[in-house]
N, CA, C and O atoms as CSV, one atom per row, in Angstrom:
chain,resi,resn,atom,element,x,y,z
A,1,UNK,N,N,10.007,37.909,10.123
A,1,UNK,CA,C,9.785,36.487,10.247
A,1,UNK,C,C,9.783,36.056,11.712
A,1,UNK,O,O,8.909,35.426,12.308
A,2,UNK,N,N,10.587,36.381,12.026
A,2,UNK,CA,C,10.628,36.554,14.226
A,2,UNK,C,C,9.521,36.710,15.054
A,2,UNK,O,O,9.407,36.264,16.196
A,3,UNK,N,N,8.579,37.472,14.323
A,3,UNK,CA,C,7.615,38.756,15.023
A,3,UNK,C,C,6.466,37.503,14.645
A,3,UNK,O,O,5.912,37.060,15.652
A,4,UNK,N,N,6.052,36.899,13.384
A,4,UNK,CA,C,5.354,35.954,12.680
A,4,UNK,C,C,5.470,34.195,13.681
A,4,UNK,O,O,4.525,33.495,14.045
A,5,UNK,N,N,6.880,33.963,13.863
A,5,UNK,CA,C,7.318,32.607,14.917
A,5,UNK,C,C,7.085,33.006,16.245
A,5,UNK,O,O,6.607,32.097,16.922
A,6,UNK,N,N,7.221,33.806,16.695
A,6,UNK,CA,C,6.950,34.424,18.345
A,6,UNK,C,C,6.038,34.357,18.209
A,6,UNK,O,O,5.733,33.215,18.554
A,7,UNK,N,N,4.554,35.261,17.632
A,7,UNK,CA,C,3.417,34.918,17.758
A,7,UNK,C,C,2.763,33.854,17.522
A,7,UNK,O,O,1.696,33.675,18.108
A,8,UNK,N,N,3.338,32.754,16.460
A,8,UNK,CA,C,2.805,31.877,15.839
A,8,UNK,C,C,2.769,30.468,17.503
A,8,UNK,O,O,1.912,29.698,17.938
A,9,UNK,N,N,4.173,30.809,17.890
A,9,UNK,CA,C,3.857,30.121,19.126
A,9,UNK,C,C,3.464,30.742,20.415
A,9,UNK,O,O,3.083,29.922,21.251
A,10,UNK,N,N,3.460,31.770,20.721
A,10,UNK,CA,C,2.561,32.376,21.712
A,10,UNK,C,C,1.336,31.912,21.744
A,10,UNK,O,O,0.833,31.678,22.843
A,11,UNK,N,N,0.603,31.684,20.545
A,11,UNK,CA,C,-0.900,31.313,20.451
A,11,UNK,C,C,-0.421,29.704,20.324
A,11,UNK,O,O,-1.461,29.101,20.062
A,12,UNK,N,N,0.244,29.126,20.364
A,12,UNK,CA,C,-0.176,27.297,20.361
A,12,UNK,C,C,0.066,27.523,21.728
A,12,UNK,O,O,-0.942,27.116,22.308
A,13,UNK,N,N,0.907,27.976,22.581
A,13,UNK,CA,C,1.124,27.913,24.071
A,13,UNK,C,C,-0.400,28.060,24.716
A,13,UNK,O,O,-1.109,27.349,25.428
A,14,UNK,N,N,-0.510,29.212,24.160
A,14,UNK,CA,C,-1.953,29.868,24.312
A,14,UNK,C,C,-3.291,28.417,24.792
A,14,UNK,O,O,-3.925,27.983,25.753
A,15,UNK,N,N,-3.048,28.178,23.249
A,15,UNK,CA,C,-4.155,27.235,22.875
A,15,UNK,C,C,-4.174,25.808,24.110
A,15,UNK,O,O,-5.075,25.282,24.764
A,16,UNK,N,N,-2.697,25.572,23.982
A,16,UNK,CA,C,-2.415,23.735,24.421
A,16,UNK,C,C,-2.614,24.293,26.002
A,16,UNK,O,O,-3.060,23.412,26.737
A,17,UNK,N,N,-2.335,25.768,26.760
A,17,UNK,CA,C,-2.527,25.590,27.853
A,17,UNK,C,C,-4.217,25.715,28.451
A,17,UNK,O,O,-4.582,25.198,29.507
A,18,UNK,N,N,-4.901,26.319,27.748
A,18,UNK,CA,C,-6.466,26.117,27.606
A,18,UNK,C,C,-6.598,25.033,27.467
A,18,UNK,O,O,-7.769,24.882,27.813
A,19,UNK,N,N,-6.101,23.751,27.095
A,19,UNK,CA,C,-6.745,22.902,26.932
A,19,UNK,C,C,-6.676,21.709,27.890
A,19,UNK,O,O,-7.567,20.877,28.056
A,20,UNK,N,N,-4.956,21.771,28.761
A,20,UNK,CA,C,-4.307,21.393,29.404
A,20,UNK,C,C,-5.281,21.137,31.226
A,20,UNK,O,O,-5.341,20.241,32.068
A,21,UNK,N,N,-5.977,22.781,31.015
A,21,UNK,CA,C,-6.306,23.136,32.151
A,21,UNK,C,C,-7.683,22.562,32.078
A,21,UNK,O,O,-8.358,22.884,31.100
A,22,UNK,N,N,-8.232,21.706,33.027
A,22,UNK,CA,C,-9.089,21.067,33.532
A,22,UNK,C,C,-10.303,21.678,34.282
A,22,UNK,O,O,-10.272,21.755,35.511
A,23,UNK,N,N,-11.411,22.130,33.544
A,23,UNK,CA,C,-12.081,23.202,34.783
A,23,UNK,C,C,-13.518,22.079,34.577
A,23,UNK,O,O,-14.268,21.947,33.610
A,24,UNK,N,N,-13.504,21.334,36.015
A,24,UNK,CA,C,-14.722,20.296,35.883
A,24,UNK,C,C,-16.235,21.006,36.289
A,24,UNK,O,O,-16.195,22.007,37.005
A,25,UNK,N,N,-16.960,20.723,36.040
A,25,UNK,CA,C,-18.319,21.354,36.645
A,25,UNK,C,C,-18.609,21.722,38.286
A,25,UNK,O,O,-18.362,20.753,39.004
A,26,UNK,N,N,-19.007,22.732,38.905
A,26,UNK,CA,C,-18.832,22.443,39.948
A,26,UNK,C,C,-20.026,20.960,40.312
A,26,UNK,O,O,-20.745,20.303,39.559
A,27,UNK,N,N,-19.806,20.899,41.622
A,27,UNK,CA,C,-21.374,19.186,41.751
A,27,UNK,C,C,-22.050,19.789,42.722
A,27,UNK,O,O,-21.626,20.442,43.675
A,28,UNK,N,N,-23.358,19.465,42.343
A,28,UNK,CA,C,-24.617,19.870,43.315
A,28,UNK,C,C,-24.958,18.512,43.700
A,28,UNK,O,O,-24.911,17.436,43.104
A,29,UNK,N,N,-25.388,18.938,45.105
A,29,UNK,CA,C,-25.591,18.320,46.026
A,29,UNK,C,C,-27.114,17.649,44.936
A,29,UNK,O,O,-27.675,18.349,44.093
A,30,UNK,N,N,-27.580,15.907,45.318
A,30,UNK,CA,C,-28.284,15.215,44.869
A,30,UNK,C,C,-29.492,16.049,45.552
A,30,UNK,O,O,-29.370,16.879,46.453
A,31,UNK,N,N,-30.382,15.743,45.077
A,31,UNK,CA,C,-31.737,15.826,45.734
A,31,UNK,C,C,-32.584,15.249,46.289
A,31,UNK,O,O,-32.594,14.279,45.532
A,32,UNK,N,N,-33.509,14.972,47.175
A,32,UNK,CA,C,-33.846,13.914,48.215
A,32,UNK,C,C,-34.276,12.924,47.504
A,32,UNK,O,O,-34.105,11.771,47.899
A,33,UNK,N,N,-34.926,13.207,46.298
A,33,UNK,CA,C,-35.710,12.085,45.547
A,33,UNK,C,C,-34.306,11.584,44.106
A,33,UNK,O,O,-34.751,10.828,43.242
A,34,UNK,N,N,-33.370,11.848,44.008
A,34,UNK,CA,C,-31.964,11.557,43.397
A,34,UNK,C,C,-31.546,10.515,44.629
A,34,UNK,O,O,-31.344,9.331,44.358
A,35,UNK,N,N,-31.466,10.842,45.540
A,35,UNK,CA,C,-30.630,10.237,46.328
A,35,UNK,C,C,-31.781,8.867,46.651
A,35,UNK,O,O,-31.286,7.740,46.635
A,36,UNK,N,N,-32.949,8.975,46.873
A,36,UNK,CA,C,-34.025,8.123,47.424
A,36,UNK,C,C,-33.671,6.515,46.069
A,36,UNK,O,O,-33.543,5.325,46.357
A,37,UNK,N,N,-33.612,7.218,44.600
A,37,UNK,CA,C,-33.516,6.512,43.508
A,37,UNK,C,C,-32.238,6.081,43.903
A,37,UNK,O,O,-32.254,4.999,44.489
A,38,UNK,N,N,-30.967,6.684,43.736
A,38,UNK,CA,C,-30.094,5.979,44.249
A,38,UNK,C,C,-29.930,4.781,45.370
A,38,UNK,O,O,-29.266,3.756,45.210
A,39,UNK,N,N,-30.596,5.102,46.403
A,39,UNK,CA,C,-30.336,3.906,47.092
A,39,UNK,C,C,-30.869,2.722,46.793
A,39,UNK,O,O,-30.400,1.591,46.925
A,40,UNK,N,N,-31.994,3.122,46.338
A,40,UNK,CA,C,-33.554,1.833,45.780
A,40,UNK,C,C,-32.522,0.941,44.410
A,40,UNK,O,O,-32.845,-0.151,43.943
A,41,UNK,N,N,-31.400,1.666,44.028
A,41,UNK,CA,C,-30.975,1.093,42.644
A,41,UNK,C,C,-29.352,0.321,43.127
A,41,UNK,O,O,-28.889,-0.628,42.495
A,42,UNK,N,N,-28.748,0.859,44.179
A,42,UNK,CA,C,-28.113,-0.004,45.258
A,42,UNK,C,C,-28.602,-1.119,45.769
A,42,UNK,O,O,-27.947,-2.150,45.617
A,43,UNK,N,N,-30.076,-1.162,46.610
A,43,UNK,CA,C,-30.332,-2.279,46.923
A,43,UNK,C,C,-30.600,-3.314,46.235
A,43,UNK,O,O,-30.354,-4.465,46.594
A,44,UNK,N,N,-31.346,-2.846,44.751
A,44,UNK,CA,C,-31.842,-4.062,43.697
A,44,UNK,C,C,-30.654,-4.828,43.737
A,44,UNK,O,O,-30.582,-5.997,44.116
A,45,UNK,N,N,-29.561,-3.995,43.258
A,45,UNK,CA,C,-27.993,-5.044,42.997
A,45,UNK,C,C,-27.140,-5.893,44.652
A,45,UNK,O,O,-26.105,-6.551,44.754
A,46,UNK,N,N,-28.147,-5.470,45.670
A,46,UNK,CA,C,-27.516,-6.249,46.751
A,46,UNK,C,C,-27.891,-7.717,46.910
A,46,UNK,O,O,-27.445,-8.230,47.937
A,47,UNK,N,N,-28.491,-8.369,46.251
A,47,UNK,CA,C,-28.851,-10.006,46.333
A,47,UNK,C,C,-29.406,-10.106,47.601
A,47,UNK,O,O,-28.807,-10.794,48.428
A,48,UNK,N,N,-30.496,-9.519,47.927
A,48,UNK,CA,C,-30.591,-10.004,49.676
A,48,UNK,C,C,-31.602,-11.245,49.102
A,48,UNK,O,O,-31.663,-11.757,47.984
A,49,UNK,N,N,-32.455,-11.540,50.486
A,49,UNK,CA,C,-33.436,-12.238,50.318
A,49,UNK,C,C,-34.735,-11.773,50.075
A,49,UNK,O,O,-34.791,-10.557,50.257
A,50,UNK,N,N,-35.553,-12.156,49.813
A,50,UNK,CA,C,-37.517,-11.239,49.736
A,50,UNK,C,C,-37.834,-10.476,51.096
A,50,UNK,O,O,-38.282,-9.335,51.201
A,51,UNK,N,N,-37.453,-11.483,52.248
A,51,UNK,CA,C,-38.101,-10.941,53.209
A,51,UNK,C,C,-36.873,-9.578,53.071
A,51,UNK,O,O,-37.198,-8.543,52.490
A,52,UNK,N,N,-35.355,-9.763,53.728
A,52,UNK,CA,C,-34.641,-8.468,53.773
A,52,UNK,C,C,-35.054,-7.334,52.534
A,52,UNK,O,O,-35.270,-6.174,52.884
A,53,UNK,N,N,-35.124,-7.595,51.518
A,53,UNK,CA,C,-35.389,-6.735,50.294
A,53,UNK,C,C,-36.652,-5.769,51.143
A,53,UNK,O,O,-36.730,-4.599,51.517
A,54,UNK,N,N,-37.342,-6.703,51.184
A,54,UNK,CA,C,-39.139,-5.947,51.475
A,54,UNK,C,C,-38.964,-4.864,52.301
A,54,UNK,O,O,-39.522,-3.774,52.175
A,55,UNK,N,N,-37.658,-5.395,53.710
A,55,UNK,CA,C,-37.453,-4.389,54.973
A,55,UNK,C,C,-36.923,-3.515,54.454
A,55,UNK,O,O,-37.410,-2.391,54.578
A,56,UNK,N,N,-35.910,-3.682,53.799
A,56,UNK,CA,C,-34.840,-2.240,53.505
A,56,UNK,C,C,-35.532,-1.678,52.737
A,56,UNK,O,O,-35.050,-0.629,52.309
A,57,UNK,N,N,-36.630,-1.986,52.319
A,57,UNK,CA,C,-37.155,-0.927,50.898
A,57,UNK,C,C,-38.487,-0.074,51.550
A,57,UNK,O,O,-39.041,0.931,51.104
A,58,UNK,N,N,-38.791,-0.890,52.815
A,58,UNK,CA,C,-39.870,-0.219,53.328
A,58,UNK,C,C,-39.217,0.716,54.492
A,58,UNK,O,O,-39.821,1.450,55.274
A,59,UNK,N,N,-38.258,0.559,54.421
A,59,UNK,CA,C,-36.816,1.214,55.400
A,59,UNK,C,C,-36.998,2.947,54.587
A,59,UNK,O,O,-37.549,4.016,54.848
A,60,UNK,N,N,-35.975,2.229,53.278
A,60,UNK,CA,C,-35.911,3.150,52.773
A,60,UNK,C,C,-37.114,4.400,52.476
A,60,UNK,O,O,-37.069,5.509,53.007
A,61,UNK,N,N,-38.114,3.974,51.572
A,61,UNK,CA,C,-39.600,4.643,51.272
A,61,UNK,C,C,-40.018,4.999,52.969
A,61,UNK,O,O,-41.031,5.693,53.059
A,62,UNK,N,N,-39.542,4.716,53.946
A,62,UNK,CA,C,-40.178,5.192,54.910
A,62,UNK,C,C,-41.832,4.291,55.026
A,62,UNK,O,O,-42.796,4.885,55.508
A,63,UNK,N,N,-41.901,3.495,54.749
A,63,UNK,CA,C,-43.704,2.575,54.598
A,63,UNK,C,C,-43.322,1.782,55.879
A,63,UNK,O,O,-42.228,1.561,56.398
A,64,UNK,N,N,-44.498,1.454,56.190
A,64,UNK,CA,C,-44.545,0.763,57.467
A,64,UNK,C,C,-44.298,-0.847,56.583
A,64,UNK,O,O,-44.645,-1.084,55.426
A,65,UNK,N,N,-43.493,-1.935,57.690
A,65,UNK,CA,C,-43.724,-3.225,56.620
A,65,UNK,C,C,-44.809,-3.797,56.451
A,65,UNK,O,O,-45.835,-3.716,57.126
A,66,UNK,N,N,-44.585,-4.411,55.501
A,66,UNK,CA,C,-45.912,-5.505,55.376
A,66,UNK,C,C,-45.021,-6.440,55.277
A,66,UNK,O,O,-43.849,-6.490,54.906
A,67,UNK,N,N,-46.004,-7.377,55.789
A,67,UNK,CA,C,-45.780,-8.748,56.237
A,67,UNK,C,C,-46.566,-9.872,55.182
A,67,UNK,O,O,-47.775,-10.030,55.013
A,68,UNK,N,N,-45.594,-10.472,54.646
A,68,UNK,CA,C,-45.853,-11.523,53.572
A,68,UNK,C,C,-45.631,-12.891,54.427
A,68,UNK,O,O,-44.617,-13.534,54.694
A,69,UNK,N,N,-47.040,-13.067,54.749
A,69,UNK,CA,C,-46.727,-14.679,55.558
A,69,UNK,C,C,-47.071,-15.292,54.716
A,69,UNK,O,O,-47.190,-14.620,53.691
A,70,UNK,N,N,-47.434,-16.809,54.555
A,70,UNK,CA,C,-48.048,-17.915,54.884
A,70,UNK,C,C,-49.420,-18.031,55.480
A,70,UNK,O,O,-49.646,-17.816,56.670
A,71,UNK,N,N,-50.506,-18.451,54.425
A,71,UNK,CA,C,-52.131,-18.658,55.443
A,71,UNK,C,C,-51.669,-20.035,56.167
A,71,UNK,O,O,-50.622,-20.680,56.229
A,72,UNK,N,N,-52.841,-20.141,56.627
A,72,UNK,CA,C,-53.031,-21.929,56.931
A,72,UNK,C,C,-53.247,-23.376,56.176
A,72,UNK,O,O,-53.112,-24.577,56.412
A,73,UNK,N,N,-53.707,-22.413,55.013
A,73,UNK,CA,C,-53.379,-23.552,53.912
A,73,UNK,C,C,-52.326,-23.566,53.229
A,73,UNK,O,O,-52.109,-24.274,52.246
A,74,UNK,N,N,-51.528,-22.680,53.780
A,74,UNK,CA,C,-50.083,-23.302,53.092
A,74,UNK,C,C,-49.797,-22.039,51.750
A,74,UNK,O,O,-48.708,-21.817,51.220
A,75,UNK,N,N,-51.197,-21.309,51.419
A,75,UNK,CA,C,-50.552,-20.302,50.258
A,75,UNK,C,C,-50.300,-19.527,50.689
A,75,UNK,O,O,-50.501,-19.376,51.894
A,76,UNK,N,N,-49.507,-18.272,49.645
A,76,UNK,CA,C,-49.210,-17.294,50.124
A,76,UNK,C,C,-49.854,-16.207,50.105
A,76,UNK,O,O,-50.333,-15.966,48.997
A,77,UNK,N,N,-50.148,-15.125,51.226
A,77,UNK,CA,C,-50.603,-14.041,51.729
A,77,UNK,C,C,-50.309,-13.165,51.189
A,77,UNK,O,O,-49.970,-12.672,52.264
A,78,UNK,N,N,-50.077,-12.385,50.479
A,78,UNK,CA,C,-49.868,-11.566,49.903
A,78,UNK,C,C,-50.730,-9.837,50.611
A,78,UNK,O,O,-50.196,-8.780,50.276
A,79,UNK,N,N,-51.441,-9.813,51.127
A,79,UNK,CA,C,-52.648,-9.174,51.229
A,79,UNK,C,C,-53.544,-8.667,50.079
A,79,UNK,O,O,-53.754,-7.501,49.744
A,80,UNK,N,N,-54.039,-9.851,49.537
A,80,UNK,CA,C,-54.644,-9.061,48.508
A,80,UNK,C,C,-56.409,-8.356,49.015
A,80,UNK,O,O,-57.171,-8.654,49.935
A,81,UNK,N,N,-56.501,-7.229,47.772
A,81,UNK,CA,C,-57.554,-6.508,48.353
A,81,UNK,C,C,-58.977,-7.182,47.416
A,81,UNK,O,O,-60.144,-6.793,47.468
A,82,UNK,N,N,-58.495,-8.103,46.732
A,82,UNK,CA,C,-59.533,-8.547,45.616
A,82,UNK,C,C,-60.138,-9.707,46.193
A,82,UNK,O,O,-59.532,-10.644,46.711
A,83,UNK,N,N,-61.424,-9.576,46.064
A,83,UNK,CA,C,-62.226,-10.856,47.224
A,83,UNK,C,C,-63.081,-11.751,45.702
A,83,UNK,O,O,-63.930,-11.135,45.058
A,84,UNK,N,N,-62.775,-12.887,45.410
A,84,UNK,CA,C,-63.963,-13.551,44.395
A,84,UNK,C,C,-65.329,-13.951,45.193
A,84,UNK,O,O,-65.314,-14.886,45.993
A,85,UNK,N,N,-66.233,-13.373,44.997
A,85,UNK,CA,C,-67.742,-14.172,45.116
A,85,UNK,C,C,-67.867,-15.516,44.916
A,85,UNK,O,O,-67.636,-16.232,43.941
A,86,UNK,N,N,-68.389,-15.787,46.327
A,86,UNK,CA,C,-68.246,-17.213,46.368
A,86,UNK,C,C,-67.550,-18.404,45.874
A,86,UNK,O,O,-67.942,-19.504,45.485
A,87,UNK,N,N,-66.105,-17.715,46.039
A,87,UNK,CA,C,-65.314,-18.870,46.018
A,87,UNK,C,C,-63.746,-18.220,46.780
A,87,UNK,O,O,-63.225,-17.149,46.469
A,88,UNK,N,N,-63.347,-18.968,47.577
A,88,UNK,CA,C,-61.622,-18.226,48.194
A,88,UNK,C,C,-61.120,-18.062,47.093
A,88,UNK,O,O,-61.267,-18.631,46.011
A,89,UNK,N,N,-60.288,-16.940,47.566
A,89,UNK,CA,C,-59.293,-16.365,46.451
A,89,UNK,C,C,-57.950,-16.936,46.648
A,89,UNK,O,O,-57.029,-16.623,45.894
């Protein structure tokens, strides 16, 4: 009966210390385009303004900025590439 309780708890020791022990994954390093998404998903949640948003994102992507002015009539520039026939767009 000794030989039956000794083993019977040898193996829960066994068991509860396997389970006790914590073996986490090792972590790999992100990847340029992990990390690129990451930041782009940082900035959405930073509340900047349009113009700052536009910089840091053309920061980030590496793009040269574009510049969202104001024409002379007062609308906005956008640069669009779409021209209407005979009539301003």
């Amino acid at each position: 009966m000794k030989h039956l309780l000794t083993t019977f708890l040898l193996l829960a020791v066994t068991v509860l210390a396997g389970c006790a022990s914590h073996v986490s994954p090792e972590l790999r390093p992100y990847t340029a385009e992990e990390s690129k998404e990451l930041a782009l998903e940082a900035l959405n949640r930073r509340g900047l303004s349009f113009d700052e948003y536009h910089a840091k994102k053309a920061e980030l992507l590496g793009q040269p900025q574009k510049s969202f002015n104001f024409d002379t009539q007062g609308e906005m520039n956008a640069e669009r590439a779409v021209q209407l026939h005979g009539r301003p767009s």
